[in-house]
C-alpha distance (Angstrom), angle and dihedral (degrees) to the residues before:
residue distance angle dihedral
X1 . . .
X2 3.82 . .
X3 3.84 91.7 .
X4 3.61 86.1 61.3
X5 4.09 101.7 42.6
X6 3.89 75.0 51.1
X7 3.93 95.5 51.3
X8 3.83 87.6 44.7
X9 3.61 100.0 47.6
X10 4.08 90.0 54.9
X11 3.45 89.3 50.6
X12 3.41 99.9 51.6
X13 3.94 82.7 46.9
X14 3.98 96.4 56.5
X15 3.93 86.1 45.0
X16 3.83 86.1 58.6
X17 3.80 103.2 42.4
X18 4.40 80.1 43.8
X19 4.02 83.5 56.3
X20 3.94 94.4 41.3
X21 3.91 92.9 50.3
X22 3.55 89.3 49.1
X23 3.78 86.3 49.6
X24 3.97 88.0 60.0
X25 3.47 98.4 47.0
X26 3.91 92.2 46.3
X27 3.90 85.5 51.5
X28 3.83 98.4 46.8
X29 4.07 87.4 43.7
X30 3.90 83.3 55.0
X31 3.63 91.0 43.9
X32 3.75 91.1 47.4
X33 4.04 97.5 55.0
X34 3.56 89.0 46.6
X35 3.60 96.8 60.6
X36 3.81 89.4 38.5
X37 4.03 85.7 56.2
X38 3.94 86.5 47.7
X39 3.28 87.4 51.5
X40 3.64 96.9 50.1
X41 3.61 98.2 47.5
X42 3.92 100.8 46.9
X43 3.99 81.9 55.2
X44 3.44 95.7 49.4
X45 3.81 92.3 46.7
X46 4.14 89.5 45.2
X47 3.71 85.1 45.3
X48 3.99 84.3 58.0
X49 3.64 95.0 50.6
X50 3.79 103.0 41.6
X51 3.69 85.2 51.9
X52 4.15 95.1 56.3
X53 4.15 83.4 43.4
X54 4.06 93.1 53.2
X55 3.82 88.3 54.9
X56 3.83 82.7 64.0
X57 3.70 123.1 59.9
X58 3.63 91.4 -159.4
X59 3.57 97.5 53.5
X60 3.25 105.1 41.8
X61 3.85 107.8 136.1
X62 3.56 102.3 -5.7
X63 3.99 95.7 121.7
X64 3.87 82.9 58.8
X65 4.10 86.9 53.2
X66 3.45 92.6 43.3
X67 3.54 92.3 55.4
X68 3.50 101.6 42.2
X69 3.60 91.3 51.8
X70 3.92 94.7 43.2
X71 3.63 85.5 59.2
X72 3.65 96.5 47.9
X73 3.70 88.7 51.5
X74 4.18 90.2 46.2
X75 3.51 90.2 56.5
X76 4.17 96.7 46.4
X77 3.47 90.9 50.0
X78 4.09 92.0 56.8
X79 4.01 102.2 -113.0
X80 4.06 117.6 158.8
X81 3.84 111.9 -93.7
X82 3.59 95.9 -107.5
X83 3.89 92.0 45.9
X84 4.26 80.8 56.6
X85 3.76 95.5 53.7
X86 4.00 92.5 49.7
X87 3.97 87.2 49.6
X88 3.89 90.7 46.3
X89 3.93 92.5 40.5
X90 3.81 82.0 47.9
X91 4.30 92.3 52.0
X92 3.87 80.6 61.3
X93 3.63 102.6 55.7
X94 3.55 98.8 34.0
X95 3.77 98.1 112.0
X96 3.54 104.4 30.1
X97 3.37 101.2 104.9
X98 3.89 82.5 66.5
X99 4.22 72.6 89.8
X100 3.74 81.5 85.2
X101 3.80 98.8 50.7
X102 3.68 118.4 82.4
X103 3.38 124.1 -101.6
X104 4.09 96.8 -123.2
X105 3.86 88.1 51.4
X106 3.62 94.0 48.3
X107 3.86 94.4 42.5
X108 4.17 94.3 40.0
X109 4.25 110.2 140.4
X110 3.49 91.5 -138.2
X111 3.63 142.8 6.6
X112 3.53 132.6 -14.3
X113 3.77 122.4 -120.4
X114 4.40 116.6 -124.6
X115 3.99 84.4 -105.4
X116 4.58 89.4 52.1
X117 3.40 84.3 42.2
X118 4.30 98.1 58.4
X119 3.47 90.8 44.1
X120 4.12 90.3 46.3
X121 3.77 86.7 53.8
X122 3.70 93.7 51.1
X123 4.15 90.1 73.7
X124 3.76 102.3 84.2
X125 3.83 92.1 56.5
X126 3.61 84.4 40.9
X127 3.62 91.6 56.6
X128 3.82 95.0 42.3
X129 3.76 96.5 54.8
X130 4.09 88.3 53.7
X131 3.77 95.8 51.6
X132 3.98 89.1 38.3
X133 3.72 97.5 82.5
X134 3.66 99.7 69.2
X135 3.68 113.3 71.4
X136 3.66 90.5 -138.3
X137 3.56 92.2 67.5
X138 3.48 105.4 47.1
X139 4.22 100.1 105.2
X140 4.46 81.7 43.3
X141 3.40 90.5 54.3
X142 4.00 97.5 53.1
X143 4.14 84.9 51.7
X144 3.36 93.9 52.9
X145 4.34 96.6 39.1
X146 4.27 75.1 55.0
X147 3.71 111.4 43.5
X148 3.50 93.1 95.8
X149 4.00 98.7 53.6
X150 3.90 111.1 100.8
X151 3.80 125.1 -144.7
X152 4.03 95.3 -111.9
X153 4.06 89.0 52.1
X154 3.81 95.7 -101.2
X155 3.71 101.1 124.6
X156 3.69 144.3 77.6
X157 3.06 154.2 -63.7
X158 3.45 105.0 9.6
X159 4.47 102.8 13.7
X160 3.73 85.7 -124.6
X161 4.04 113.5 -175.7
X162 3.99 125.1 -140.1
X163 3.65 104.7 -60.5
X164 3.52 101.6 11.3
X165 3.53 82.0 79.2
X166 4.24 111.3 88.4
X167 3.79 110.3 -104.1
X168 4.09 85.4 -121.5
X169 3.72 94.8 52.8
X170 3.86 92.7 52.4
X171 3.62 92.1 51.9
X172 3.69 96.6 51.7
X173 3.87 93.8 48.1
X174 3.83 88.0 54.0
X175 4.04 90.4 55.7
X176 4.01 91.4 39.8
X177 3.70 89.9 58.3
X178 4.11 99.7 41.8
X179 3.95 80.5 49.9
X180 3.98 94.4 47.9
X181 3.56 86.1 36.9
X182 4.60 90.7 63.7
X183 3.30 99.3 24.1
X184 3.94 116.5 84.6
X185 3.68 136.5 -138.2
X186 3.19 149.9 -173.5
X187 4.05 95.2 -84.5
X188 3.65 96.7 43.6
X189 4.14 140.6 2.6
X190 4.27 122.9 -107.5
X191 3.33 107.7 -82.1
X192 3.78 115.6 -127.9
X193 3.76 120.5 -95.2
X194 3.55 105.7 -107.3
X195 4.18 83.4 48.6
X196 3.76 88.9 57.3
X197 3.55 93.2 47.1
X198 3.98 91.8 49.0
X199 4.28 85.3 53.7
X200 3.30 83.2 52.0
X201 3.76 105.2 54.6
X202 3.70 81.1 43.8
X203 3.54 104.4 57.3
X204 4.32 82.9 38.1
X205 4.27 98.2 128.5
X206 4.06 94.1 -5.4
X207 3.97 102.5 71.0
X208 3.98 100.7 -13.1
X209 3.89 132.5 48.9
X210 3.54 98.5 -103.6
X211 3.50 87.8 -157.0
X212 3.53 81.0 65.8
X213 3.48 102.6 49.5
X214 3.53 92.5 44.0
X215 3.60 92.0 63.1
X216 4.01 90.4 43.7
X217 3.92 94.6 57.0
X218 3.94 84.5 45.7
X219 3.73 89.2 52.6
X220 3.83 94.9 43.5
X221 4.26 83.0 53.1
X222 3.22 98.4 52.8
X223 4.06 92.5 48.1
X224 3.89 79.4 47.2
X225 3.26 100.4 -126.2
């Protein structure tokens, strides 16, 4: 009688360890579509914005700048890995809701008029609310809502101040301005770098983090640039 409580309970023990190994895979199938989806959807929205910049000879590839060097400047100034990839993801969507600008405002020779200007500032909201849906990204789509605020309260959308600002935002407004800054277009040419760099240490704790900047002009050093 024992011998067969005994056979029983090991059966009913390899029919459990069977169900929890099925378990795992079923989780790490789960796990695996959702990061193929992720996937999918942050190259369908790059897709979008690397189409609006190849209309536009002058700015052609700088999300892809931006976000390389909003990463680089993540990582000098000590932020957790996954903290680093939402900045970096963030670099690469900065713009896009430039998608809801139109093209003769974007492409204008010359200045824009107070009216060109409202509906220019209207694209980092823009972006934000298409990026907002997915859950995964919800802390990218603050950053990019905020890269236009400016440390002294000056910017848009929201007139942030200083610290009010997020950490990620501030960091990707530094590299969208060095970028702007040496990159031409069709209103002005790229300003050497040591120019950019002396903009930089100008707007350092008026318009920009200088915290920020500070670690950007120690990154670009240590690249030796």
């Amino acid at each position: 009688m024992a011998s067969r409580v005994e056979r029983d309970a090991a059966a009913d023990y390899r029919r459990l360890h069977a169900a929890y190994q099925q378990s795992l895979r079923y989780a790490e199938d789960v796990r695996r579509l959702y990061h193929q989806l992720q996937r999918a959807i942050c190259q369908s929205l790059l897709g979008l914005a690397n189409a609006l910049e190849a209309k536009d000879q002058y700015t052609r590839g700088h999300s892809e700048r931006v976000s390389a060097l909003s990463r680089r400047l993540a990582a000098a100034l000590g932020l957790a890995p996954a903290v680093v990839d939402v900045v970096a993801q963030a670099g690469l969507l900065h713009d896009i809701g430039k998608i809801g600008v139109p093209e003769a405002i974007l492409r204008k020779p010359g200045p824009l008029s107070p009216q060109e200007w409202t509906v220019m500032r209207a694209h980092p909201v823009i972006g934000a609310q298409i990026v907002a849906p997915f859950e995964f990204f919800e802390r990218a789509s603050r950053v990019i809502r905020h890269h236009h605020e400016r440390w002294d309260g000056s910017g848009y959308p929201d007139g942030l101040i200083g610290e009010d600002i997020p950490l990620e935002a501030r960091i990707v407004a530094v590299a969208d301005v060095f970028d702007a800054l040496t990159s031409g277009r069709s209103y002005r040419p790229a300003l050497g770098f040591d120019a950019a760099c002396a903009l930089l240490k100008q707007d350092a704790g008026h318009t920009l983090d200088g915290s920020v900047v500070a670690a950007l002009l120690g990154v670009l050093e240590l690249e030796g640039r």
